[in-house]
VMD Tcl script that draws the C-alpha trace (Angstrom):
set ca {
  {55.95 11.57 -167.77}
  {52.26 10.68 -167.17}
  {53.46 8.29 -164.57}
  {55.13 11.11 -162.67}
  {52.10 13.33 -163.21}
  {49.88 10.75 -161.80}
  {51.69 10.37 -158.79}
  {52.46 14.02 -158.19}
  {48.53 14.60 -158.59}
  {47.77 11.38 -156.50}
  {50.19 13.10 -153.41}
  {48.89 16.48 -153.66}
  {45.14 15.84 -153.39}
  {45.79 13.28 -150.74}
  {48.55 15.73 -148.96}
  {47.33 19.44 -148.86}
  {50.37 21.79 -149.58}
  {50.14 23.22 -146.33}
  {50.72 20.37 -144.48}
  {53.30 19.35 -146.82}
  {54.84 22.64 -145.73}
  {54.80 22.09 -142.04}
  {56.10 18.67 -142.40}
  {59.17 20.09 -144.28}
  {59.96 22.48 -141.98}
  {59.16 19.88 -138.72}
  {62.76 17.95 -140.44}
  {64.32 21.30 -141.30}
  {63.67 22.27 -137.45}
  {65.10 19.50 -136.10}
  {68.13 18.82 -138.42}
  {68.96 22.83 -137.08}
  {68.48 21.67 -133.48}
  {70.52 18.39 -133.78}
  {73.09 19.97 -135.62}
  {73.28 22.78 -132.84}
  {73.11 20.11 -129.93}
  {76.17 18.73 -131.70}
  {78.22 22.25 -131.64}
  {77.39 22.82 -128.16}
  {77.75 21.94 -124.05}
  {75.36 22.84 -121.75}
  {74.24 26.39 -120.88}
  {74.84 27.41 -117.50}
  {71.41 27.54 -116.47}
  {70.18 24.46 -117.86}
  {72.87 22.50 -115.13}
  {70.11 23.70 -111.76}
  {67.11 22.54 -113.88}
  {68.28 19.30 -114.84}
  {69.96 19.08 -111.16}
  {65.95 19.98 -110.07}
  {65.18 16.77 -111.89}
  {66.73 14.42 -109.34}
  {65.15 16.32 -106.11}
  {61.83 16.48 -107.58}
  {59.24 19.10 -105.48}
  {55.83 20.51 -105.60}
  {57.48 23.85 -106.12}
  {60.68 25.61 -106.44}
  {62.05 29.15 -105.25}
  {62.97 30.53 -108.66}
  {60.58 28.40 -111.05}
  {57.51 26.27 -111.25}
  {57.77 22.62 -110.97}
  {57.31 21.37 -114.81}
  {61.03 21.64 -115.97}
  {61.86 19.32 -113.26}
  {58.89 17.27 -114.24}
  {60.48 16.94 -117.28}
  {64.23 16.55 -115.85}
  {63.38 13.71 -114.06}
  {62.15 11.85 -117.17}
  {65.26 12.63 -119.13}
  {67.31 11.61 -116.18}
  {66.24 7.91 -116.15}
  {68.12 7.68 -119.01}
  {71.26 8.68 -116.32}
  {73.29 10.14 -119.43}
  {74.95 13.26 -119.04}
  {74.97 13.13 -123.69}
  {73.65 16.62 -124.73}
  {71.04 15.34 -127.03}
  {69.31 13.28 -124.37}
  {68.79 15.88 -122.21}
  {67.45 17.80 -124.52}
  {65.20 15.42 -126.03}
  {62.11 17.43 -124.82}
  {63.47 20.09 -126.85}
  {63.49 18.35 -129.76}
  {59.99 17.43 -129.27}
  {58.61 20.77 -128.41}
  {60.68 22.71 -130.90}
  {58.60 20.35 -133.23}
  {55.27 21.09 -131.88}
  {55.76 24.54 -131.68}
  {56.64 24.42 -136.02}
  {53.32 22.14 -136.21}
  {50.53 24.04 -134.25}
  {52.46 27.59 -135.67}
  {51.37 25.84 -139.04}
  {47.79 24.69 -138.15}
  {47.14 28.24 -136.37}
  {47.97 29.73 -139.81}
  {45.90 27.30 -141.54}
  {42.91 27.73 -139.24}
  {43.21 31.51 -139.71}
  {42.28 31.22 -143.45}
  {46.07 30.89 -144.31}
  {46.74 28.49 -147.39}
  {50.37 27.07 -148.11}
  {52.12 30.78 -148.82}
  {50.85 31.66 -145.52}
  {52.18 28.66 -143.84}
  {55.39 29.28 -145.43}
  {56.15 32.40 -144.42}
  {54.73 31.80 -141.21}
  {57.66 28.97 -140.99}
  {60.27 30.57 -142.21}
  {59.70 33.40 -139.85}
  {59.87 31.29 -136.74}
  {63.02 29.09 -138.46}
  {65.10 32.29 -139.23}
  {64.44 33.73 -135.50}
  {67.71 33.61 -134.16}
  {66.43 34.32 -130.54}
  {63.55 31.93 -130.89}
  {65.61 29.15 -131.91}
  {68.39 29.72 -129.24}
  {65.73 30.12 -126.30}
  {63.65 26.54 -127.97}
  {67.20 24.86 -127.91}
  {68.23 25.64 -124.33}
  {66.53 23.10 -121.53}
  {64.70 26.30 -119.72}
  {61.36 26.64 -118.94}
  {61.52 29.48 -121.74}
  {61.30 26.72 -124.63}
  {58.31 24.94 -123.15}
  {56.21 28.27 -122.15}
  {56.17 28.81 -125.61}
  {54.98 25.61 -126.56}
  {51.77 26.06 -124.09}
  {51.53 30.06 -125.52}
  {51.33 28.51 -128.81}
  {48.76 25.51 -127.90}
  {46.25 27.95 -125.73}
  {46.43 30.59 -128.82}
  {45.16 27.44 -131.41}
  {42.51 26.49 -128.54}
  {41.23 30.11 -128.44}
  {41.00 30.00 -132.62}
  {39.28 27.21 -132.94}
  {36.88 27.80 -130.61}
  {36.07 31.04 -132.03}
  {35.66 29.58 -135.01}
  {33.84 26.16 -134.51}
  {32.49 27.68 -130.75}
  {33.45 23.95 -129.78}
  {33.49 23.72 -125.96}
  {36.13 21.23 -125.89}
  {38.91 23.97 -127.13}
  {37.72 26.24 -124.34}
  {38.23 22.93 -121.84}
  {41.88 22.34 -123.84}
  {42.58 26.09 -123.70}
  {42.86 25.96 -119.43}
  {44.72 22.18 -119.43}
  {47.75 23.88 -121.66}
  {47.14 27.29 -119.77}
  {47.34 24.99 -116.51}
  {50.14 23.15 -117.99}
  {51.98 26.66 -119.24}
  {51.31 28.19 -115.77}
  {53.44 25.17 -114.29}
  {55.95 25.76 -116.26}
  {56.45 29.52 -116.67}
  {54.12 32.28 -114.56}
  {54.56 34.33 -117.05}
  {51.43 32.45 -119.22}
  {49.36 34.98 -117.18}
  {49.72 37.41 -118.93}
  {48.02 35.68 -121.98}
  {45.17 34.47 -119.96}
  {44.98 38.13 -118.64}
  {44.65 39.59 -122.09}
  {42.18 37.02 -123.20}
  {40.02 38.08 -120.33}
  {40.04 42.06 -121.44}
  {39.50 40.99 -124.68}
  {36.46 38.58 -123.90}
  {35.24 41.34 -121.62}
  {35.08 43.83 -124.58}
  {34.48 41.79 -127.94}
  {32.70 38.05 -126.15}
  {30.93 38.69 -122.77}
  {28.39 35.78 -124.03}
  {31.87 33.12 -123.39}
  {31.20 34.24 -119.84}
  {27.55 32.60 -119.77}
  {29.28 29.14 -120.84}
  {29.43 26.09 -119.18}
  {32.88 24.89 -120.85}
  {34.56 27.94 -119.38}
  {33.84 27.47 -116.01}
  {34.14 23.47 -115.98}
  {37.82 24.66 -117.96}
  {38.68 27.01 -114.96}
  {37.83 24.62 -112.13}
  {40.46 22.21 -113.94}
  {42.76 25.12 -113.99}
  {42.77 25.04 -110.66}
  {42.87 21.79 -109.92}
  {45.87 21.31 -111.70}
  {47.85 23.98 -110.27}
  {46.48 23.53 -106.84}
  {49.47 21.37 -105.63}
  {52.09 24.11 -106.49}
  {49.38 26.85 -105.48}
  {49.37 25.15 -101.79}
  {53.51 25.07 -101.74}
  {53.26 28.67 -103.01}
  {51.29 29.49 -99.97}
  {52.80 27.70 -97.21}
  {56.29 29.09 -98.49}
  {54.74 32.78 -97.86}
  {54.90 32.63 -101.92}
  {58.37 32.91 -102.93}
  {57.53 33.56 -106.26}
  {56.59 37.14 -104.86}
  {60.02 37.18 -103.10}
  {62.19 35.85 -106.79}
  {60.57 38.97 -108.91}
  {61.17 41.38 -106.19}
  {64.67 40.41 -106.44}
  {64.51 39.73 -110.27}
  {63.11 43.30 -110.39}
  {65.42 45.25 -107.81}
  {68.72 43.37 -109.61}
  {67.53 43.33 -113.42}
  {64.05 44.03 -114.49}
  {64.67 48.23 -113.14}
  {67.72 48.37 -114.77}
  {66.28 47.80 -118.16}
  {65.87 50.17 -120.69}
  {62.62 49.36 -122.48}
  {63.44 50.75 -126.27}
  {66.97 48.78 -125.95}
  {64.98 45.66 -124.75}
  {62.38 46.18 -128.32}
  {65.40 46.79 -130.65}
  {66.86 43.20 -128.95}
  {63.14 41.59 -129.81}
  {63.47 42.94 -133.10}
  {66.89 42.26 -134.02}
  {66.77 38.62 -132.20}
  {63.63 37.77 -133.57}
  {64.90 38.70 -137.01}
  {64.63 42.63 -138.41}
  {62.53 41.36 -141.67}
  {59.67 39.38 -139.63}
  {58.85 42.66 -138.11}
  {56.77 43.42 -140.58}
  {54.31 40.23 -140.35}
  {54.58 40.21 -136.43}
  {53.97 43.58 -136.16}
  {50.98 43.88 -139.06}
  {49.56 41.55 -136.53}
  {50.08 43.57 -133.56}
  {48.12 46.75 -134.05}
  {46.82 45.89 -137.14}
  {44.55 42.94 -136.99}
  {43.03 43.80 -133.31}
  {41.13 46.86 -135.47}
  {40.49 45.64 -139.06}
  {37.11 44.48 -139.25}
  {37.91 41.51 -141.59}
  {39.42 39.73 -139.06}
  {37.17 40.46 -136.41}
  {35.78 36.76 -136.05}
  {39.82 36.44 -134.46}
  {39.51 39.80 -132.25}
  {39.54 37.88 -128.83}
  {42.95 36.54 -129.86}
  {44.59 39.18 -131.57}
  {43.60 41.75 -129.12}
  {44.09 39.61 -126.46}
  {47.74 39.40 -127.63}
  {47.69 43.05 -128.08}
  {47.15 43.10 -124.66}
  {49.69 40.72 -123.48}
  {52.23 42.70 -125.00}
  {51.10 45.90 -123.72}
  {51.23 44.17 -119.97}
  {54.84 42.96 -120.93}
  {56.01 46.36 -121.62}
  {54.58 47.92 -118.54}
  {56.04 44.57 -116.40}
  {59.38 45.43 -117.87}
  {59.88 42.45 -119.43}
  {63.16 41.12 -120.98}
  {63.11 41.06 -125.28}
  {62.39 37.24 -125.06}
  {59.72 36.88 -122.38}
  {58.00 38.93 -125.78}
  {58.41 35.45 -128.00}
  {55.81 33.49 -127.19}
  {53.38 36.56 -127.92}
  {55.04 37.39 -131.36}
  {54.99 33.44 -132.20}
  {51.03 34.48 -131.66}
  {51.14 37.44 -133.75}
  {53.32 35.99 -136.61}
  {50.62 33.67 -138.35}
  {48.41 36.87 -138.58}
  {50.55 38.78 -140.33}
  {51.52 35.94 -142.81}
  {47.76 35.52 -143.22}
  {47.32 39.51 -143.79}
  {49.92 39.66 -146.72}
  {49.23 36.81 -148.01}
  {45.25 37.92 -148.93}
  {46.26 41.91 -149.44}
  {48.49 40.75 -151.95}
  {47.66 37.54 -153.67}
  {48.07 38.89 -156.77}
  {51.18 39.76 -156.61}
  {53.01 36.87 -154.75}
  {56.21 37.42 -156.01}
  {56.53 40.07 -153.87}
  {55.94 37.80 -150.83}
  {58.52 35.71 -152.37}
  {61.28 38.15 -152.58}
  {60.46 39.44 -149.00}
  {61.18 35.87 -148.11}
  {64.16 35.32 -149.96}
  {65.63 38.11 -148.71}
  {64.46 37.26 -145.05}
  {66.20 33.52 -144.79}
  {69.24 35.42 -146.23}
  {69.65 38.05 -143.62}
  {68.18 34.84 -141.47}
  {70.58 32.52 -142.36}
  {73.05 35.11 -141.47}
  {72.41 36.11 -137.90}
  {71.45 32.42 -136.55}
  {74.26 31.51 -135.34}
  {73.96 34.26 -132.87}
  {71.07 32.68 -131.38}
  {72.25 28.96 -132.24}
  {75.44 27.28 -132.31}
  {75.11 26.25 -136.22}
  {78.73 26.41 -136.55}
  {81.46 25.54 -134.61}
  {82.91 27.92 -131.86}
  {86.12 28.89 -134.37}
  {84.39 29.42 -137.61}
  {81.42 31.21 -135.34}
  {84.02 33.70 -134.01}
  {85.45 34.14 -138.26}
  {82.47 35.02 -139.22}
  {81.23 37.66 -137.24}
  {85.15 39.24 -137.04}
  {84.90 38.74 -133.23}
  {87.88 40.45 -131.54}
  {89.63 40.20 -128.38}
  {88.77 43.19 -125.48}
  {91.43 44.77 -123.55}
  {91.40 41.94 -121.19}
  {92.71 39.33 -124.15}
  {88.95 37.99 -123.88}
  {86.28 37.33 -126.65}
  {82.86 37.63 -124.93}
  {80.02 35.41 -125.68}
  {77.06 35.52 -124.75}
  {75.98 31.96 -124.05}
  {78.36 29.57 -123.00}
  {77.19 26.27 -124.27}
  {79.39 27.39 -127.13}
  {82.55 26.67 -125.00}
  {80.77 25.15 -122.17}
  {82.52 21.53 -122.94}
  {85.94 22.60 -123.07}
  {85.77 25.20 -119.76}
  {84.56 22.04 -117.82}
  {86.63 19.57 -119.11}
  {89.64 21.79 -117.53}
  {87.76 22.43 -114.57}
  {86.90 19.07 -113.79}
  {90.08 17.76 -114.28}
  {92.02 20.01 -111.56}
  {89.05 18.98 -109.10}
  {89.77 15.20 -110.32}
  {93.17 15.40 -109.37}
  {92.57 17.87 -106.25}
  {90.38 14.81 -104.81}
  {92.83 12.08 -106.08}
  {95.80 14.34 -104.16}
  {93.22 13.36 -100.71}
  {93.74 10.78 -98.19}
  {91.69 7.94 -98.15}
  {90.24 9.02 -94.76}
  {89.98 12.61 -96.48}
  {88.12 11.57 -99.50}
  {85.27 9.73 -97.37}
  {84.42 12.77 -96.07}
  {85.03 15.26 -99.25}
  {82.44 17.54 -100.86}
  {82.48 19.77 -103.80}
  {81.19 23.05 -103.39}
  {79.88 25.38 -106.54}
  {79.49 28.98 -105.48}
  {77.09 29.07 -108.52}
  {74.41 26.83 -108.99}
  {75.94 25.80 -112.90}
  {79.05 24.84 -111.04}
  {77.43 22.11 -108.69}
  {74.77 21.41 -110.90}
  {77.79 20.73 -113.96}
  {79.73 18.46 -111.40}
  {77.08 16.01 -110.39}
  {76.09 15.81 -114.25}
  {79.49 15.66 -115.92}
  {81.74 14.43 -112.82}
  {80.25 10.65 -112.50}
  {82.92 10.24 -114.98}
  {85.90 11.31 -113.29}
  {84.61 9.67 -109.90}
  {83.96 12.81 -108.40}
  {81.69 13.12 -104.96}
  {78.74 15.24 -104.76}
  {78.60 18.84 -104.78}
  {76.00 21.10 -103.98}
  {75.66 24.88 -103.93}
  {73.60 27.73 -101.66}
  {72.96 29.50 -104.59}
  {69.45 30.08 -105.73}
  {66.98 27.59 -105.82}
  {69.69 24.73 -105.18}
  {69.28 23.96 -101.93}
  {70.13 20.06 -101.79}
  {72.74 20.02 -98.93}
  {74.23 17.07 -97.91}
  {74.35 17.06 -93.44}
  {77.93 16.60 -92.64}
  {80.71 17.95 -89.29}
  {83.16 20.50 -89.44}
  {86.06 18.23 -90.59}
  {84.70 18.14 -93.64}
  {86.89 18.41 -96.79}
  {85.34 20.89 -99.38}
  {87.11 21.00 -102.97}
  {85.19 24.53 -103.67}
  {84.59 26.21 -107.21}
  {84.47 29.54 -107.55}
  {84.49 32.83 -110.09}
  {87.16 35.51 -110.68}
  {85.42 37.66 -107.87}
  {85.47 34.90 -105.18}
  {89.26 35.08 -103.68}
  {90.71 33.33 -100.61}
  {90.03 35.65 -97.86}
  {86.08 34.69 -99.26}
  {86.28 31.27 -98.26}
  {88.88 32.07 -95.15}
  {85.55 33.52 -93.66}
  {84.13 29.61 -93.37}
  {87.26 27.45 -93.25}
  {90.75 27.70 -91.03}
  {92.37 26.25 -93.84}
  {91.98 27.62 -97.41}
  {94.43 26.50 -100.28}
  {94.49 27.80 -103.46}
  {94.69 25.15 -106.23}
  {94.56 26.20 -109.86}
  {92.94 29.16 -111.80}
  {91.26 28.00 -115.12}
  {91.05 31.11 -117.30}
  {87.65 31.60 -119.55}
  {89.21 33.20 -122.61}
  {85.25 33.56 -124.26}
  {84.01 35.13 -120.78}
  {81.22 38.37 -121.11}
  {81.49 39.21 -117.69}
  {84.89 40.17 -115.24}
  {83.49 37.89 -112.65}
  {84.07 35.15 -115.60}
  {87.17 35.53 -116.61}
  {88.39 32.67 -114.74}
  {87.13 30.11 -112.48}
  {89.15 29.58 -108.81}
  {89.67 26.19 -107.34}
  {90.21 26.08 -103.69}
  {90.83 22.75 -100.96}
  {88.83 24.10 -98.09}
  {89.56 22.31 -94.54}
  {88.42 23.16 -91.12}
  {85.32 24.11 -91.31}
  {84.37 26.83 -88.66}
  {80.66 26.09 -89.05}
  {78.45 23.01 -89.03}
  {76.56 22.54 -92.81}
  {73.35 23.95 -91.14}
  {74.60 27.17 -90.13}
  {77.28 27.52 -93.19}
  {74.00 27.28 -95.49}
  {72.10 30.10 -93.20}
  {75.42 32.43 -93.73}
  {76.63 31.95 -97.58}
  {73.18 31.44 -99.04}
  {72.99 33.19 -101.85}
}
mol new
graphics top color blue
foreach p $ca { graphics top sphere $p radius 0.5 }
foreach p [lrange $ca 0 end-1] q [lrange $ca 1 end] { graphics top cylinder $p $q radius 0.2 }
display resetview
């Protein structure tokens, strides 16, 4: 017994409980990730990014150029496995857990803090689904999270160094998400107001000229292009963003981000900015105050509010845990009750569970169309493609030799190309390409071109008829877990004659 007392003492004081904390919930984090990586295909969206990977660019029309950065890395691997191209999930996923922890711990939070903190983030069904998925989303807010610790330690150690870190990860978040500037504009309001003397400092400006060095590259392709990234929100705006409804959008960031880690996220939110015992941490927390304010106003989706509320999160946990450390076992029942209703909804934002047991659970029904939508489609991903790939397999075995030398594959959306080149090595499939969105690698070739093309519900013969004399219809696979009408099913067509060359058919179905 003294033995085990000795060595329990010996780990502790070498080991604070904090950190013991964060390391727990670093394995915890990753076991939920792994085991999700293991229920799932690939996302729809995640097929142009790591298709972005392999034509690596200064700059893109729909994103900046990080996530390709980080494509091309995973790619050298050339495996189209799940886990390994997602292995820069994994690693920021754990990050994101570690410097959450250290932010709480810097704020004056001790191992409660951290906990709750932790189990907050874990328990997020919407956070862990949008850290899972291989979108810029996952690594913006890894660089939120990184410039928010920066601007904490420097107000509390007034280090210049953190102010110098604070615009490398802004730099690096700004390359992989624009959205980053909305952080960097709140943390100039809030300077302006609580810290005008950070202006007089020589770390600042040394940290904004490497700002801009390291987003001058992309800057330069931004302004040559006549900045497209003006052209993607107009559109983003005009087919989405106006459309929203902004109190459906907060009861999404509320339910997604779980309903019971309001209360901390919130506390730090509109109540830390004002209390004057935090005011040491005013440039942060107002400066997040801010950020969310500008979100609102932009019209932003319920996620792009994550990385802010991963922010506000470790002020809250700090809040309750001083208000009410005398009474700690009502933190503890808050948090039991939390990773309940937690454990609960995650598999909304994370495939947990497999697809069958998933659909059990929450009593998911069939519509009037026989279908049983889901909202993300890594769940079923794997199966959907197998099918689809294996009518385009045989469609391009069915060719002449002469005809297959000359075959394309064509995906009206960029998923559908971007899922061929990554899955279809397998089934010996050539290359396909798409004019949708930013995927805009075309292969040059003549009018006698053979295109196998893919298509949605919505896309019927007379569609392609306008590009090609010949149009057959092959095979419809039907999406039984489809959201959307225009997903129902997916349309296979052999496409021959071509009535254009490939430079004018990309000018007329771009898209």
């Amino acid at each position: 017994m003294k033995i085990k007392k000795l060595i329990s003492n010996m780990f502790f004081k070498r080991y604070k409980p904090e950190y013991i904390v964060i390391a727990f919930f670093v394995i915890i984090k990753l076991m939920l990730q792994i085991m999700a990586l293991s229920n799932s295909g690939f996302f729809s969206d995640e097929f142009l990014h790591i298709e972005a990977g392999k034509h690596l660019a200064i700059g893109y029309a729909d994103f900046p150029p990080m996530i390709a950065i980080l494509a091309a890395i995973q790619n050298l691997f050339q495996s189209d496995s799940v886990f390994i191209n997602h292995l820069f999930n994994l690693i920021a996923s754990a990050m994101i857990i570690v410097f959450c922890g250290l932010t709480t711990i810097r704020l004056g939070g001790k191992w409660l803090a951290v906990l709750t903190t932790l189990l907050c983030i874990l328990f997020a069904p919407g956070m862990e689904g949008t850290q899972l998925l291989f979108l810029p989303t996952a690594f913006e807010q890894l660089f939120w999270v990184l410039c928010i610790y920066c601007i904490i330690n420097y107000t509390q150690f007034t280090d210049s160094k953190y102010l110098i870190l604070f615009f490398i990860f802004g730099a690096l978040g700004f390359l992989t998400k624009y959205s980053i500037a909305f952080l960097f504009v709140g943390v100039i309001i809030s300077a302006v107001i609580y810290q005008r003397d950070i202006f007089s400092k020589k770390s600042l400006w040394v940290g904004l000229l490497i700002f801009f060095i390291l987003i001058a590259v992309n800057l330069y392709w931004q302004i040559i292009n006549q900045f497209p990234v003006i052209h993607h929100f107009s559109q983003l705006y005009d087919r989405q963003l106006n459309q929203l409804s902004m109190g459906k959008e907060l009861k999404k960031l509320v339910l997604f981000s779980n309903p019971l880690t309001t209360v901390f996220w919130l506390t730090g939110l509109l109540i830390i900015p004002f209390s004057s015992k935090y005011k040491q941490y005013r440039i942060i927390s107002f400066a997040l105050l801010c950020s969310f304010i500008l979100l609102f106003i932009a019209k932003g989706k319920f996620y792009y509010f994550f990385p802010v509320v991963l922010g506000l999160i470790p002020l809250g946990a700090v809040f309750y845990e001083q208000l009410l450390h005398n009474r700690k076992w009502i933190i503890f029942s808050y948090l039991i009750v939390l990773g309940l209703v937690g454990t609960y909804l995650l598999p909304q934002g994370i495939p947990i569970i497999k697809l069958d047991r998933y659909i059990k659970l929450y009593n998911l029904k069939s519509n009037k169309d026989g279908k049983i939508p889901m909202d993300f489609d890594n769940y079923y991903s794997t199966e959907i493609w197998n099918q689809i790939l294996g009518v385009v397999k045989k469609t391009y075995t069915d060719l002449s030799l002469e005809e297959k030398r000359k075959c394309f594959i064509l995906g009206r959306h960029y998923s559908m190309a971007g899922a061929v080149n990554l899955l279809g090595e397998k089934y010996g499939l050539p290359q396909a390409f798409s004019l949708h969105s930013s995927f805009e690698w075309m292969p040059e070739f003549d009018k006698d071109a053979v295109i196998i093309a893919i298509g949605e519900s919505n896309w019927l013969k007379q569609h392609w008829e306008e590009y090609f004399n010949d149009v057959r219809e092959i095979a419809i696979v039907e999406n039984k877990y489809a959201n959307k009408v225009n997903k129902y099913n997916y349309r296979i067509f052999l496409c021959k004659k071509l009535k254009y060359s490939s430079t004018e058919l990309k000018k007329l179905i771009k898209g």
